[in-house]
C-alpha positions as CSV (number, residue, x, y, z in Angstrom):
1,X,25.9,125.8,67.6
2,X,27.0,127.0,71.0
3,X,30.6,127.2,72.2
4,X,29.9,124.3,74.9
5,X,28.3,122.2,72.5
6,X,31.9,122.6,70.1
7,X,34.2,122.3,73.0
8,X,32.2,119.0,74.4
9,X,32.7,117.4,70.8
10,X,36.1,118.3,70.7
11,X,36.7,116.7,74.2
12,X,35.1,113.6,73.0
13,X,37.4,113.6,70.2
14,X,40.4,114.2,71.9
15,X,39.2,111.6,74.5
16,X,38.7,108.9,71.2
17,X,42.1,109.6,70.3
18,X,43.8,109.2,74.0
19,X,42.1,106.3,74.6
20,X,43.0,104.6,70.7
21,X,46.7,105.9,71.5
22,X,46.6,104.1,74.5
23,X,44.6,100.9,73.6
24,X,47.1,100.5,69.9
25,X,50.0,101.0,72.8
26,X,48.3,98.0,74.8
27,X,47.9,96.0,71.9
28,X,51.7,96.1,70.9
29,X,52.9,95.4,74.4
30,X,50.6,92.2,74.9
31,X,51.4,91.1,71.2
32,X,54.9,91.1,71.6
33,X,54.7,89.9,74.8
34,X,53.1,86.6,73.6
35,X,55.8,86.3,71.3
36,X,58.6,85.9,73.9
37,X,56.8,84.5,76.4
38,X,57.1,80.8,75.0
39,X,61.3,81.4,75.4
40,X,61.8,79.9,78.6
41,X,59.4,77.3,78.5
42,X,61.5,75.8,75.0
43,X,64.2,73.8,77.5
44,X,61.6,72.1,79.7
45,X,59.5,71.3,77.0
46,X,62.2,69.9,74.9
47,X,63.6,67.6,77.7
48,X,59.6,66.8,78.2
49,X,58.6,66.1,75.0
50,X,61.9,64.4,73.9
51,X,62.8,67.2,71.2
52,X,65.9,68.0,69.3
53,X,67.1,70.8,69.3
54,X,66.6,72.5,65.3
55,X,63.0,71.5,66.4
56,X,63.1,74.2,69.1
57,X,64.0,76.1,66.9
58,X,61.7,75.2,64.3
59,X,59.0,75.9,66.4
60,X,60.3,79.4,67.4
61,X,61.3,80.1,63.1
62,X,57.5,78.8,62.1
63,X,56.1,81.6,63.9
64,X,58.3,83.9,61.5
65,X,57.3,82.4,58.4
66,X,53.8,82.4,58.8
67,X,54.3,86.5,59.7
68,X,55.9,87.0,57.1
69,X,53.6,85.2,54.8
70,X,50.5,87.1,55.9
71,X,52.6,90.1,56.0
72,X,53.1,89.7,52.0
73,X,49.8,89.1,51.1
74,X,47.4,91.2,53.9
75,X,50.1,93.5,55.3
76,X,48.1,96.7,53.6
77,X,44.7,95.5,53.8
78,X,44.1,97.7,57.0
79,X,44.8,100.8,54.4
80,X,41.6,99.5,52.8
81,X,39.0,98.2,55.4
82,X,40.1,99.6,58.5
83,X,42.0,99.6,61.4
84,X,39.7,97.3,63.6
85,X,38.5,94.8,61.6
86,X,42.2,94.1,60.9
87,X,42.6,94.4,65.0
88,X,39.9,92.2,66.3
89,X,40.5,89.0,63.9
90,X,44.1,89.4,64.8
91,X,43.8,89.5,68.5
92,X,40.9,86.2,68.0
93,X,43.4,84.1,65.8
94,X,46.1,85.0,68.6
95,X,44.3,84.3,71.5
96,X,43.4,80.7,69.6
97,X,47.1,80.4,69.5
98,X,47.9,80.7,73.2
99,X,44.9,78.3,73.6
100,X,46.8,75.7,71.9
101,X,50.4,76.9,73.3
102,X,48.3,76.1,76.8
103,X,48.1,72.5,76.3
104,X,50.7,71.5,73.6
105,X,51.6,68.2,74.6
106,X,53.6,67.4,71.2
107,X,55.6,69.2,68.9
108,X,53.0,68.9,65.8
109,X,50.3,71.3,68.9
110,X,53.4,73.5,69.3
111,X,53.8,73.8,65.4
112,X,50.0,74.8,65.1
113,X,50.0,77.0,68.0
114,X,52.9,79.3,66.7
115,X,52.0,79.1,63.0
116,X,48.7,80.5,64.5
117,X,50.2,83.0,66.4
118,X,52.5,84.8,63.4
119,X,49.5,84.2,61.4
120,X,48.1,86.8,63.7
121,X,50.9,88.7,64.3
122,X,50.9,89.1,60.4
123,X,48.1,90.7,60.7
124,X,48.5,93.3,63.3
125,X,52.3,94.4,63.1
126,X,51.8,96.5,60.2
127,X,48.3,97.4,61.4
128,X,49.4,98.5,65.0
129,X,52.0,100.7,63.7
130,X,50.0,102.0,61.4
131,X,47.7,102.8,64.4
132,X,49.9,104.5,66.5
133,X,51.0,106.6,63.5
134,X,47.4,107.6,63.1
135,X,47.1,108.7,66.5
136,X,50.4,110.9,67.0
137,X,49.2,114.3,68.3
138,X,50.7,117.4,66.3
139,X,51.8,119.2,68.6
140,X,54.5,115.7,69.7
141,X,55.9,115.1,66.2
142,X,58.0,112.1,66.6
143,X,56.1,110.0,69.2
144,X,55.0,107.7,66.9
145,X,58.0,106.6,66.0
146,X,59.7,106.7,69.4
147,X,55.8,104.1,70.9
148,X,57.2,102.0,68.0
149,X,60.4,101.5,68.6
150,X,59.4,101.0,72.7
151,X,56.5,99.3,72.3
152,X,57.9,95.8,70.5
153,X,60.9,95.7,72.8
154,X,58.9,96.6,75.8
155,X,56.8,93.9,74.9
156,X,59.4,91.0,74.6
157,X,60.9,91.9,77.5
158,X,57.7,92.0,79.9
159,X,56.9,88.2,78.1
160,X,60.0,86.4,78.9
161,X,60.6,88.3,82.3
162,X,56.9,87.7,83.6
163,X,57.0,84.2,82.4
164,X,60.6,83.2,83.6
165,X,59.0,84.4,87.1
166,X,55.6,82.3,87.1
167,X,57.7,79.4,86.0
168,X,59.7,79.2,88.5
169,X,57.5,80.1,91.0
170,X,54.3,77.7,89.7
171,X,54.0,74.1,89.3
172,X,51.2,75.1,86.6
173,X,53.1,78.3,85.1
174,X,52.3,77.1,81.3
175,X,48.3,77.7,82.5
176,X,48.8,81.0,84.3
177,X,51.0,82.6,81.6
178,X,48.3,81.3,78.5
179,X,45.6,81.4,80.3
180,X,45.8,85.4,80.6
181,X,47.1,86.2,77.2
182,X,44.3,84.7,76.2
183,X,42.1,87.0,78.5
184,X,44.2,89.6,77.1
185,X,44.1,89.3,73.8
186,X,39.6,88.9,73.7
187,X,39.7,91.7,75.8
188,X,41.7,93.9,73.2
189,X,39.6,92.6,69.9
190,X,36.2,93.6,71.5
191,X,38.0,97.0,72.9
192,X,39.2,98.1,69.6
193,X,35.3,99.1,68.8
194,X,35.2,101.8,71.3
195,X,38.3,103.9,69.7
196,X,37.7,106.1,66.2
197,X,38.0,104.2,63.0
198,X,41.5,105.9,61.6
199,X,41.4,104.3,58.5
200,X,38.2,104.6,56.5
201,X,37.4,102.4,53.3
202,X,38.5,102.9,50.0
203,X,39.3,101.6,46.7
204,X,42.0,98.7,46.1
205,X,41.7,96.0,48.4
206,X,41.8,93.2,46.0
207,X,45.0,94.8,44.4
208,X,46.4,94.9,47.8
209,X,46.2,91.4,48.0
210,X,48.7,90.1,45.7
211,X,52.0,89.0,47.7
212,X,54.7,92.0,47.1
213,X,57.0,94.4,48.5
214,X,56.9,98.1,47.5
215,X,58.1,100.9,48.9
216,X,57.3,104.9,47.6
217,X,60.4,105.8,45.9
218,X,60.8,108.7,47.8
219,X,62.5,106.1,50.7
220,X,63.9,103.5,49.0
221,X,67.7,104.5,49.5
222,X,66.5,105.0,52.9
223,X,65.3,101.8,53.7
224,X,67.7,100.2,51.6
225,X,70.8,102.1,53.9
226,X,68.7,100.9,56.5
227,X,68.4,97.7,56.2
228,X,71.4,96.3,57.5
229,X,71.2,98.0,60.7
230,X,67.3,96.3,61.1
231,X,68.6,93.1,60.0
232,X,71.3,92.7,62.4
233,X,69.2,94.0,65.9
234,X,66.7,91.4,64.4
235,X,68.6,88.7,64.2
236,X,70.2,89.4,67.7
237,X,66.4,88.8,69.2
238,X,66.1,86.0,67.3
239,X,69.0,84.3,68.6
240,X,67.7,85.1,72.3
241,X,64.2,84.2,71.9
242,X,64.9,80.6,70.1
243,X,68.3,79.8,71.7
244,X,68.6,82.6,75.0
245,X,66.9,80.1,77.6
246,X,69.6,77.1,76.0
247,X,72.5,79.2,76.5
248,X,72.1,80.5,79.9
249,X,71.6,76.7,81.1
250,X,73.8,74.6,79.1
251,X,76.7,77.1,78.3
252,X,76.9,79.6,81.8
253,X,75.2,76.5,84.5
254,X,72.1,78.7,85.6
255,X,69.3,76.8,86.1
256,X,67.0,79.2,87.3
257,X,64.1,80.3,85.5
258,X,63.9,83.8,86.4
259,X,68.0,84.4,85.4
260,X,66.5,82.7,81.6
261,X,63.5,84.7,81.3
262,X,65.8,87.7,82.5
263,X,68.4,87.5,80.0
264,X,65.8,87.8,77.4
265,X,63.9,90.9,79.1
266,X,67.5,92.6,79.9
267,X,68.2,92.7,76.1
268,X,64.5,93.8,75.1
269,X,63.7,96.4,78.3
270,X,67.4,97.7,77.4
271,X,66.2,98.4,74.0
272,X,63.3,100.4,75.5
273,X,65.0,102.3,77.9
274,X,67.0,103.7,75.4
275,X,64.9,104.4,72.7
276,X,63.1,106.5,75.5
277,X,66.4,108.2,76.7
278,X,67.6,108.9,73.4
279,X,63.8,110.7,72.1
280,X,65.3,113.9,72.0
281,X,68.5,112.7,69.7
282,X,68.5,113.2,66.1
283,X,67.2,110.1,64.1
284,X,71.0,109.8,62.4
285,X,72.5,110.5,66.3
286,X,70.0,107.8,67.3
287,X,71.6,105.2,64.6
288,X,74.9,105.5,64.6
289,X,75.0,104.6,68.5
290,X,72.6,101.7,67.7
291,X,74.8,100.3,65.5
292,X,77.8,101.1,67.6
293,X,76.6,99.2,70.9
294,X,74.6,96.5,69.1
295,X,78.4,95.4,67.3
296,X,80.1,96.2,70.7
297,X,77.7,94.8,72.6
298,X,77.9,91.4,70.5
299,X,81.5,90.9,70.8
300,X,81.2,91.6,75.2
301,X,78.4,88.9,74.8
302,X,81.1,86.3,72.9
303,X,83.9,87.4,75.3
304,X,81.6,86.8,79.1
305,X,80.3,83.4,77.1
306,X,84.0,82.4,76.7
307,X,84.5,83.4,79.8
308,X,81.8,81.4,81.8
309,X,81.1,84.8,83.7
310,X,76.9,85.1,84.0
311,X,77.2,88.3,85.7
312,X,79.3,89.7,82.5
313,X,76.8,87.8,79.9
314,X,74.3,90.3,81.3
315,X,75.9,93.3,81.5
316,X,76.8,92.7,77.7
317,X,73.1,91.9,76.6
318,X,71.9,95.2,78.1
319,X,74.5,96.9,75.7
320,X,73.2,95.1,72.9
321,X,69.9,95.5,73.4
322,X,70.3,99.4,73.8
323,X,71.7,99.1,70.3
324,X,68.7,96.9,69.0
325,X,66.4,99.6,70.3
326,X,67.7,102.7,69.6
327,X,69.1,101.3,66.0
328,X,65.9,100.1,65.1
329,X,64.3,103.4,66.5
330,X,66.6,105.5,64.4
331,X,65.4,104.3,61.9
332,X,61.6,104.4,61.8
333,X,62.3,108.0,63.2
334,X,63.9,109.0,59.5
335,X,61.7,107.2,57.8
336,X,58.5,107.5,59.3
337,X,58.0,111.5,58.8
338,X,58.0,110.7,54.8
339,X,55.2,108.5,54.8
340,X,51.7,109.6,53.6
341,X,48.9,108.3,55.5
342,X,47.4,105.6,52.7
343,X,50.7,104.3,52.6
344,X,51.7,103.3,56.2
345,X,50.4,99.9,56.9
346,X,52.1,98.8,53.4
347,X,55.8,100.3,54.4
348,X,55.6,99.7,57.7
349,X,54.6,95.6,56.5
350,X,58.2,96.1,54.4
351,X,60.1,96.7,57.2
352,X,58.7,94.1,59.4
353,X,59.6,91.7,56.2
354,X,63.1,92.9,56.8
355,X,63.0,92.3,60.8
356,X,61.0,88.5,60.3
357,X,63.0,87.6,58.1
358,X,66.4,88.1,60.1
359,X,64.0,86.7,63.0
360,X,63.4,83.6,61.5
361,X,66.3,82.5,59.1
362,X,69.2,82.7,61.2
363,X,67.7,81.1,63.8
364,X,66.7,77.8,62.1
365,X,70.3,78.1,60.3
366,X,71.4,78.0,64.2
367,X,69.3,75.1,65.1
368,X,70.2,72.8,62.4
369,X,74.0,74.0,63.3
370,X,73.7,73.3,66.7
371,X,73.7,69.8,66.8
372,X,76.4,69.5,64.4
373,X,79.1,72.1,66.0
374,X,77.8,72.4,69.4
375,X,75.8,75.2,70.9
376,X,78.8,77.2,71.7
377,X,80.3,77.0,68.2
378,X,76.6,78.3,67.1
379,X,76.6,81.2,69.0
380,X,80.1,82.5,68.2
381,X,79.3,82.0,64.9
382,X,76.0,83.7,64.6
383,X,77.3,86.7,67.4
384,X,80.6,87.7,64.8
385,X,78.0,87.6,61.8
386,X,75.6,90.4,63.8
387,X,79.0,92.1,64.7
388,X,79.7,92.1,60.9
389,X,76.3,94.0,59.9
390,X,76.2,95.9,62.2
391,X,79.3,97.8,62.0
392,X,78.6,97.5,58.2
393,X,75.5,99.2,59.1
394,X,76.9,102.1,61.1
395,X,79.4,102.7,58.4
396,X,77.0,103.2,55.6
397,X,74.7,105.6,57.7
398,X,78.2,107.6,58.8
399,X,78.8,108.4,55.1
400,X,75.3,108.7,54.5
401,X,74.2,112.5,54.4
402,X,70.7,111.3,56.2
């Protein structure tokens, strides 16, 4: 075999690679981006459909329990039949979500559009991580973990943002902003077949299947040190994508569109800024401020609310969402070098357990509170609790020797 012919297959191969690093990158971005962009259409489409509140926030906590269902059950089962199969019936049952999100006109479409969109989301978190494990180049140990961290909170941000904009800039914004996720999302599912399969078959698929949460042994102090920390920057993007748009309004007067959609993206998009400033930190470096500004930045938030001061709101949402993405990142960064390649998609499911279930539960727990106490009242409430954990968090990985 000649030396062109070896080079040329070794430039396809590292072409494969590129263009599956980039497309599982993609794929994260416009997931996560359909997951926030719903968030500032919740307060017209409450007033509009005569909604109470906890059903808001019902609709926003469904999506959660349907992830985190699917998550138990098929969260591995990319380990077993492959990356893209796992990819394209994810990005089809998501796109079918939107579809419905498009034209909800009651709360039972809402209900059926979100349940089909964690459903999805179930599907792919695990496998997209997974992914964009698989395709880390040697010779950047470390990136994976870093595209993980960004890539989620990249994503929520560039949803709310981008749909806060259209909104208030389009009389038929719910159309525009569905309309191309669903574009998006086709696109993605028939794309995946052009990339290298990272994940060949093998044995154990119908084990796989049985709900459960395992992790290797070699991580579970790890992950169980850790999962304060996740818990708490979870629960923080819970409270802004089911209650953000609410707040802003009701509690601070703004009425624009762009300002709700923003506060959502400043907390998200600081999270991603950091994780990217702090790539050449050590993982335990990379923790212990997470922890740090996600507390500090939680009391600032409770302090500008009291104080009526938008302007100060923000400032104190991009310090806790530096703290959300770098704690978060910190995190995957120990944990991630440790995990053999048959055994990704199943941890990485685990700790997306963790972050859905501090997604979901506190924010339902808000929305039946809410009427009762006031939105206010909620928020305080629910902001000293994520104070709480998270310094508990930083703490425990301070006397930690990790």
């Amino acid at each position: 075999m000649s030396t062109e012919v070896v080079s040329g297959a070794t430039t396809g191969v590292l072409a494969g690679r590129r263009l599956g690093a980039g497309l599982a990158l993609g794929a994260v971005v416009v997931m996560m981006a359909g997951a926030s962009a719903p968030s500032p259409f919740y307060p017209g489409l409450q007033v509009d459909l005569g909604l109470a509140p906890w059903v808001m926030t019902a609709v926003f906590a469904v999506y959660a329990v349907a992830l985190l269902a699917t998550l138990l059950v098929v969260g591995s089962i990319s380990d077993h039949v492959g990356r893209r199969p796992v990819v394209t019936v994810g990005f089809v049952l998501l796109a079918a979500g939107f579809a419905l999100f498009r034209g909800a006109d009651s709360a039972a479409v809402l209900f059926e559009a979100r349940i089909l969109q964690g459903l999805a989301s179930g599907l792919l978190l695990s496998t997209l991580s997974a992914t964009v494990t698989d395709f880390e180049r040697p010779s950047r140990p470390g990136s994976a973990a870093m595209v993980n961290a960004i890539a989620p909170t990249a994503g929520l941000a560039v949803g709310a943002v981008v749909a806060g904009v259209v909104l208030e800039a389009l009389a038929d914004a719910r159309l525009v902003v569905f309309d191309a996720l669903v574009v998006l999302s086709l696109v993605i599912a028939a794309a995946v077949w052009l990339v290298p399969e990272t994940a060949p078959r093998h044995e154990g698929l119908l084990a796989s299947l049985r709900p459960r949460v395992a992790v290797p042994p070699a991580i579970r102090g790890l992950l169980a040190l850790s999962a304060p920390a996740i818990f708490a920057g979870w629960a923080t993007g819970g409270l802004f994508l089911s209650l953000g748009a609410a707040i802003v309004r009701n509690e601070l007067g703004a009425t624009s569109h762009v300002l709700q959609g923003l506060v959502i993206g400043a907390l998200s998009g600081a999270g991603a800024i950091a994780v990217y400033l702090f790539r050449g930190r050590t993982a335990r470096a990379t923790t212990l401020y997470g922890t740090a500004a996600l507390a500090g930045g939680t009391v600032l938030s409770l302090l500008a609310l009291a104080s009526g001061s938008v302007a100060a709101y923000l400032i104190a949402v991009v310090v806790a969402g530096t703290g959300f993405g770098t704690a978060f990142f910190g995190i995957l960064r120990t944990i991630t070098p440790l995990l053999p390649a048959h055994e990704r998609a199943e941890v990485f499911a685990v700790i997306f357990v963790i972050s859905y279930l501090a997604f979901g539960i506190p924010a339902v727990v808000a929305g039946l509170l809410t009427p009762q106490i006031g939105l206010a009242a909620t928020t305080y409430g629910y902001g000293a609790v994520v104070a709480l954990l998270s310094a508990t968090a930083g703490l425990l990985r301070w006397r930690s020797a990790h």
